[in-house]
C-alpha positions as CSV (number, residue, x, y, z in Angstrom):
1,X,127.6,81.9,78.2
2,X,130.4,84.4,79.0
3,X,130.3,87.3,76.8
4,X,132.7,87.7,73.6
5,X,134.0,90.4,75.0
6,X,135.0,88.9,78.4
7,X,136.4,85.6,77.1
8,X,138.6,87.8,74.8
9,X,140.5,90.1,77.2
10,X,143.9,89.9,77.2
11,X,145.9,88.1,80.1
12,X,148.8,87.0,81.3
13,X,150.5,83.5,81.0
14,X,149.6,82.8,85.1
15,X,145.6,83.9,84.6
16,X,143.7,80.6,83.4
17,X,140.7,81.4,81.1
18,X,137.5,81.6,82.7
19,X,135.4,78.8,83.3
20,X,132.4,78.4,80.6
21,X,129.0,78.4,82.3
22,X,128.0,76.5,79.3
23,X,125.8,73.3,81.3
24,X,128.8,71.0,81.1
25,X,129.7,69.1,84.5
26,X,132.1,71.6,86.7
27,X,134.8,69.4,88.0
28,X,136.2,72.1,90.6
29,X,132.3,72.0,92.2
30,X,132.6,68.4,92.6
31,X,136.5,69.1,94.3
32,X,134.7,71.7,96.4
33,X,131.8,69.0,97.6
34,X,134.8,66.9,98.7
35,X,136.8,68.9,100.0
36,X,133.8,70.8,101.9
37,X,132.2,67.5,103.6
38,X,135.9,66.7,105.2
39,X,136.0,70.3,106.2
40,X,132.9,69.6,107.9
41,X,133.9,66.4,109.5
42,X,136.5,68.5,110.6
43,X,134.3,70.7,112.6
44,X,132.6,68.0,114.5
45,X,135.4,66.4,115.6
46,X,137.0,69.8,116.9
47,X,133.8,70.3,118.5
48,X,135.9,70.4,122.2
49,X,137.0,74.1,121.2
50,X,133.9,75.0,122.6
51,X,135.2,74.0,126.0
52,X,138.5,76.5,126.3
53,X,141.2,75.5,128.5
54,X,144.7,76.1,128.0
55,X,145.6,73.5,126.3
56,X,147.8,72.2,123.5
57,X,144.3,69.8,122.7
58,X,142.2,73.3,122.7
59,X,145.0,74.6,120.4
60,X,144.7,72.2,118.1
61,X,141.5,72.2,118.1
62,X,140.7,75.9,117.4
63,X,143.2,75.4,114.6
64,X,141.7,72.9,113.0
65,X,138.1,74.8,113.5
66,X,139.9,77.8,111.7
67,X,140.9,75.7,108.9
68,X,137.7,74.5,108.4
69,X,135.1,76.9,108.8
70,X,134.6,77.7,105.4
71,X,132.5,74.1,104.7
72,X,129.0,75.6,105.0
73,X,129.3,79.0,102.9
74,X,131.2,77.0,100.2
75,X,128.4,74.7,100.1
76,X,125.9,77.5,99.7
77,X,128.1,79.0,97.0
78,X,128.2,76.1,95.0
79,X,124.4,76.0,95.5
80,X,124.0,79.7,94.1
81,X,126.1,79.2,91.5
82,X,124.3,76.1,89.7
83,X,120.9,77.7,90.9
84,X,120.2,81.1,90.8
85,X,120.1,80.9,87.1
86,X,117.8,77.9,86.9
87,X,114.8,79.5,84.5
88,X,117.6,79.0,81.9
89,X,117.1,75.3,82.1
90,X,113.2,74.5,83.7
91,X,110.4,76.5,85.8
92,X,109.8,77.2,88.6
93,X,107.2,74.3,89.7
94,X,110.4,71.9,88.6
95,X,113.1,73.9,90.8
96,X,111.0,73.0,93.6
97,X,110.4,69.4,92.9
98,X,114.0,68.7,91.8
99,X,115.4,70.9,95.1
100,X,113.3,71.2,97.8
101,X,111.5,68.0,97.4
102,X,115.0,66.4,97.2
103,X,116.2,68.9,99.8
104,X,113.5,67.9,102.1
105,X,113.5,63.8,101.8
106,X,117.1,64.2,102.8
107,X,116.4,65.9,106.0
108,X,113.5,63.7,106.5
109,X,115.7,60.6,106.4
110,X,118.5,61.1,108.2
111,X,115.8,63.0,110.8
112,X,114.5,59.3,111.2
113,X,117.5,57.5,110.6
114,X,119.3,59.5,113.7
115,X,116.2,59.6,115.9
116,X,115.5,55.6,115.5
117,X,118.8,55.2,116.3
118,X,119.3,57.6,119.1
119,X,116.6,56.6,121.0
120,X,117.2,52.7,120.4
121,X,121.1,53.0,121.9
122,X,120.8,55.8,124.2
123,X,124.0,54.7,125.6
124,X,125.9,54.4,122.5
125,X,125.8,58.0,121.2
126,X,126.8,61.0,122.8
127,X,123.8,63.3,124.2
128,X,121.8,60.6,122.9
129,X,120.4,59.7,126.3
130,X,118.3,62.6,126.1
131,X,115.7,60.7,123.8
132,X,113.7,59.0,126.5
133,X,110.8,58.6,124.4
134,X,109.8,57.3,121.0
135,X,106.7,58.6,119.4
136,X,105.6,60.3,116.3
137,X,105.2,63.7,117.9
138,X,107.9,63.6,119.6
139,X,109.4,63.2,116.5
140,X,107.6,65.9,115.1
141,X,108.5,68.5,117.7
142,X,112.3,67.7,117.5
143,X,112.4,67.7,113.3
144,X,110.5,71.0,113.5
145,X,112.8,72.4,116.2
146,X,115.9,70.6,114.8
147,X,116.7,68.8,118.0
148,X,117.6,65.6,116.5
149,X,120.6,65.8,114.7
150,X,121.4,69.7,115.1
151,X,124.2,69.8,112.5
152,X,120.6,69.5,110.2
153,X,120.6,73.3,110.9
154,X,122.1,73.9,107.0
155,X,119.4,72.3,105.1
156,X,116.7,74.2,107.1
157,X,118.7,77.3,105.6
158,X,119.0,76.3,102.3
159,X,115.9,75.5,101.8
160,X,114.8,78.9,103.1
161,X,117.2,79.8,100.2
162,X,115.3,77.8,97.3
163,X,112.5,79.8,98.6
164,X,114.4,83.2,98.1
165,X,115.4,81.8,94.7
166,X,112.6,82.2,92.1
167,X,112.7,86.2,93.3
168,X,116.5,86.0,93.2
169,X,116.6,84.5,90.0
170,X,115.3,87.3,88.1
171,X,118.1,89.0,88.9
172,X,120.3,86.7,87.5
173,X,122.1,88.4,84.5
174,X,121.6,92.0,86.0
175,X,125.1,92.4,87.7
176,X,124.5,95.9,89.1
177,X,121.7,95.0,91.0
178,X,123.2,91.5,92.4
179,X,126.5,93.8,93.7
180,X,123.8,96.3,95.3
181,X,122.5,92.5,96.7
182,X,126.2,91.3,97.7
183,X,127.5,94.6,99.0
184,X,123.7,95.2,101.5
185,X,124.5,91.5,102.5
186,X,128.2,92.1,103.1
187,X,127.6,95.5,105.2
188,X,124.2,94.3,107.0
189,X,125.5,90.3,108.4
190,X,129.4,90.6,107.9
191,X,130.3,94.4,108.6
192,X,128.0,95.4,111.6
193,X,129.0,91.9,113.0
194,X,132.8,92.6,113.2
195,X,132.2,96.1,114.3
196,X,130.2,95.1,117.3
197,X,133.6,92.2,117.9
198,X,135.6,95.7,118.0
199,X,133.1,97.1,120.4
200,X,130.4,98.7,118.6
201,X,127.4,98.6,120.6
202,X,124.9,96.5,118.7
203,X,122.2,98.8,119.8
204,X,123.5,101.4,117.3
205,X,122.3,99.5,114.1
206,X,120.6,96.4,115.4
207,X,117.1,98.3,115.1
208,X,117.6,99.8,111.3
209,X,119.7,97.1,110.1
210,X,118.6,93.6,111.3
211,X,116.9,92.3,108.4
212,X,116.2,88.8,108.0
213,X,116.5,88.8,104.5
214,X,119.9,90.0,104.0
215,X,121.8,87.3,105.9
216,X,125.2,85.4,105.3
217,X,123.9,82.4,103.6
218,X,122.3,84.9,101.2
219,X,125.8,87.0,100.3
220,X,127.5,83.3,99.9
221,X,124.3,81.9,97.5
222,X,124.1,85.1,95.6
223,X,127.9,85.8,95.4
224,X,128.7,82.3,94.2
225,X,126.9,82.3,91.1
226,X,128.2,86.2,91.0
227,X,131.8,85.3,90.9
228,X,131.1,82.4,88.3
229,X,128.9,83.7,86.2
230,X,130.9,87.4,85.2
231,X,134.2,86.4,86.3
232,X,135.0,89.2,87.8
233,X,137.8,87.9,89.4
234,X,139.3,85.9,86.6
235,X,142.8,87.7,86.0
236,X,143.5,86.8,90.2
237,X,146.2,84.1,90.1
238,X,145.2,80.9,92.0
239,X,148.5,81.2,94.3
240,X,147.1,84.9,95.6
241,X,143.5,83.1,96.3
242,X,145.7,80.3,98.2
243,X,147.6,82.5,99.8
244,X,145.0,84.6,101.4
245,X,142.7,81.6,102.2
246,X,146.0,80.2,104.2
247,X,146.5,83.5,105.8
248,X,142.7,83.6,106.5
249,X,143.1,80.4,108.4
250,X,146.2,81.0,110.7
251,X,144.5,84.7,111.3
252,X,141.6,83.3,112.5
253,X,143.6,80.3,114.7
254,X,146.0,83.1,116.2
255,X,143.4,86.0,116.7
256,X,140.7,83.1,118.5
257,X,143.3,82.3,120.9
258,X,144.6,85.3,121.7
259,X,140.9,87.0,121.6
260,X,139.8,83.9,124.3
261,X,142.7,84.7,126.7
262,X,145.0,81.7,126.5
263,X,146.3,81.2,129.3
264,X,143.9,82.2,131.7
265,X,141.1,79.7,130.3
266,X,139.2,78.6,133.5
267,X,136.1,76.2,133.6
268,X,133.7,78.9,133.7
269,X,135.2,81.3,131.1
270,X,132.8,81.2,128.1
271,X,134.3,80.4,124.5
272,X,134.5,83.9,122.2
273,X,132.8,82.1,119.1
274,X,133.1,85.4,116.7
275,X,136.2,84.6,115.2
276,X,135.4,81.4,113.7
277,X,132.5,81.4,112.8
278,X,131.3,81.2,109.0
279,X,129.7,84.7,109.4
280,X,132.6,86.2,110.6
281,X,135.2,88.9,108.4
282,X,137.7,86.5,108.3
283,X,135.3,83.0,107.2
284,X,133.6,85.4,104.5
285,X,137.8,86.0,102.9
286,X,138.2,82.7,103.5
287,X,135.7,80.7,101.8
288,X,135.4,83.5,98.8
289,X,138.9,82.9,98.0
290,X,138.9,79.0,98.4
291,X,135.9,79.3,95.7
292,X,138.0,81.4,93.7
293,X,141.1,79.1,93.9
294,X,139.8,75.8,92.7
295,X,137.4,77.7,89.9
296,X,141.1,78.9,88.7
297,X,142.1,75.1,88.2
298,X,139.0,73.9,86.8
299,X,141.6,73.9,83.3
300,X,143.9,71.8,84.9
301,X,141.4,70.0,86.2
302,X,139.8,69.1,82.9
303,X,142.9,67.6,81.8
304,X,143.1,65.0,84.6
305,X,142.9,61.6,83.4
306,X,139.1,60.2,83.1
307,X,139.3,57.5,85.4
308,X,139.9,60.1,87.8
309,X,137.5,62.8,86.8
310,X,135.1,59.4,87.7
311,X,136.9,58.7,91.1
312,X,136.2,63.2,92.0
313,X,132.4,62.7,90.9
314,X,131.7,59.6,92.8
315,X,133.3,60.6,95.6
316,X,131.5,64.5,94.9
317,X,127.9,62.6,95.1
318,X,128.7,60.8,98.9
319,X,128.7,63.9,99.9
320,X,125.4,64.7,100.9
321,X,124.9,61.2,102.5
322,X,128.2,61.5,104.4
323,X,126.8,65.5,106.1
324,X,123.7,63.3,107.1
325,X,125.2,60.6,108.9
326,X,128.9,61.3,109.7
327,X,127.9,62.5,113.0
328,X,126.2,59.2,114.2
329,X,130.0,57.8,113.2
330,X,131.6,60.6,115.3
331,X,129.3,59.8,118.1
332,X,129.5,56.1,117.8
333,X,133.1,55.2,117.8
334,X,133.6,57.5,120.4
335,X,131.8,56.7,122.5
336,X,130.4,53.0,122.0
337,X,134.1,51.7,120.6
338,X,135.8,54.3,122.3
339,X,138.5,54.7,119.4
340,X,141.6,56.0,120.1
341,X,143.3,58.5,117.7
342,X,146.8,59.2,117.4
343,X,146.0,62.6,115.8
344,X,143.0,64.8,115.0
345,X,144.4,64.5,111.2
346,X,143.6,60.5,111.7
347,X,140.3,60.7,113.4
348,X,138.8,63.0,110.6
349,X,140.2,60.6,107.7
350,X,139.1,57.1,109.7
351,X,135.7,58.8,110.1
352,X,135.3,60.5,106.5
353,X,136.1,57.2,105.5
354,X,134.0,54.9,107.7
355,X,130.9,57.1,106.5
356,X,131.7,57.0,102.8
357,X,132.0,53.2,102.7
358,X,128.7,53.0,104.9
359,X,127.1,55.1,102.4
360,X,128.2,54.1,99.0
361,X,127.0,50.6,100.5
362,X,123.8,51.8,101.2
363,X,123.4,53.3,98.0
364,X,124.6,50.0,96.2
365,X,122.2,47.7,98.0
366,X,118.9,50.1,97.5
367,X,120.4,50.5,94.1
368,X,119.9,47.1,93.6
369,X,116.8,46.9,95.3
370,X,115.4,49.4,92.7
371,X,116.5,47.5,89.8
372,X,114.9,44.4,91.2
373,X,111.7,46.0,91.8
374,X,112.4,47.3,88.2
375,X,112.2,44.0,87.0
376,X,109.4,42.3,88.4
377,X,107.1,45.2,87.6
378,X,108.5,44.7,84.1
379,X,107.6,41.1,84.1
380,X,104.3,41.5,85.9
381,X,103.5,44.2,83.1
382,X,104.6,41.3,80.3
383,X,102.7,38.7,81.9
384,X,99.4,41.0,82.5
């Protein structure tokens, strides 16, 4: 719970009261899940930015990218912030059954699901022609290398977070030592990073200062749960945490054309990937204050109607289906229907879309499915 003395500050009219960490359903975490898996459809379909030219496509396409980059470390914040202080609720042995088990069958199925599918219509999926052969260890090799579906790359990191997390978790209602944890993480993978952008030779703290363990997906884990769980940035209006992640955004559009020479793209000139990227100065603004501007509606939110707080959830728990298998749409209507889009705003909508229906039907018929194998081991049981 927050402390007494926190939740009875003083504030102003424009400062919502902070958000109870008392085990009730956050609605502004399922608003992030939504809003983070079309930010991540967004990135796949703006996947040409890679490819500079100069371009009015490659424009809109590193704008979009910019807009969008904060998908991943939201998703790790929202992880931190329901997780890090799980011996509140079960122990350790459960944590890892209920997450990295879970974690794990996901990755495992849509590992499967892509690679059956890849290497059955090779012709029907972008790069999918590479899969000229179908066994189990090939199989293995790629799922152990993540060359199936290489988007996969974020649940290989989170769970190397859930493994970080029963250490992590003791440190859960000491706030001096998380900051020393946020502010290593912040210096060490953000800092040194943009320094070496400006020109700081990365041989001048690469050797003292590259430590595995203090990595971005570490400062977003650790300072989700941070920011929820002392509220440190409570009294911050929500229209100063929107206007910073806007300005975030159209910094990191402008700066990656301008850094990447517009202009004066040729075919061999290699794309300057610094600027957005989720580890970058800019992303880490970004994404912090996107967290910190929906947290400051979760009151409004709470108020919505309920048929509508139902409509956020459902639509929250596609989520994770819709990061395993929205690429395979990307891929497929592009190039086996060869769909035609009269904007990049369309394409991500028709494909978010497209996935969520193909998923929520998957989940109905297995739903189903289970209930009828409920049944008849009921019955078989009764007749016994």
């Amino acid at each position: 719970m927050i402390r007494a003395s926190h939740a009875a500050r003083p504030r102003s009219e424009n400062v919502p009261a902070p958000v109870p960490m008392n085990g009730s359903r956050l609605i502004f975490a399922d608003v992030l899940n939504i809003v983070s898996c079309i930010a991540v459809v967004a990135l796949h379909i703006s996947v040409d930015v890679f490819n500079p030219r100069p371009t009015q496509d490659w424009i809109n396409s590193a704008t979009m990218q910019a807009f969008n980059i904060f998908a991943i470390p939201i998703f790790f914040m929202i992880s931190g912030m329901n997780l890090l202080a799980y011996r509140q609720k079960y122990d350790t042995w459960t944590f890892f059954r209920k997450r990295v088990w879970r974690t794990g069958k996901a990755l495992l199925a849509g590992s499967i699901v892509c690679y059956l599918i890849y290497s059955s219509f090779p012709q029907s999926f972008y790069a999918a022609d590479r899969f000229t052969t179908r066994s189990v260890i090939d199989f293995a090799k790629r799922f152990l290398t993540n060359d199936i579906n290489d988007t996969y790359w974020f649940f290989y990191d989170i769970i190397y977070l859930y493994m970080l997390t029963p250490i992590l978790s003791w440190l859960a209602e000491k706030k001096e030592t998380l900051e020393y944890v946020i502010v290593v993480c912040f210096v060490v993978s953000v800092l040194f990073p943009f320094a070496s952008w400006l020109g700081l030779s990365p041989k001048a703290y690469s050797t003292l200062f590259a430590w595995h363990l203090f990595t971005t997906p570490v400062l977003f884990f650790v300072g989700g749960y941070y920011i929820h769980r002392f509220g440190v940035f409570d009294r911050v209006p929500a229209w100063v945490s929107a206007l910073v992640f806007l300005g975030m955004g159209a910094t990191m559009a402008f700066v990656s054309v301008w850094s990447n020479h517009y202009g004066n793209l040729g075919p061999d000139r290699p794309y300057n990937s610094y600027v957005i990227s989720a580890g970058s100065l800019f992303a880490v603004i970004q994404a912090f204050s996107l967290f910190l501007f929906l947290r400051a509606l979760e009151p409004l939110l709470r108020r919505l109607p309920n048929v509508a707080k139902r409509c956020i959830k459902a639509l929250s728990g596609l989520s994770l289906g819709v990061y395993l298998y929205h690429v395979l749409v990307i891929n497929w209507t592009g190039m086996d229907l060869r769909m035609q889009y009269p904007s990049m705003i369309v394409r991500l909508f028709v494909v978010y879309g497209i996935t969520c229906l193909i998923v929520a039907a998957y989940r109905l018929v297995f739903g189903a499915l289970k209930m009828a194998l409920g049944v008849i081991r009921r019955e078989i049981g009764n007749h016994a």
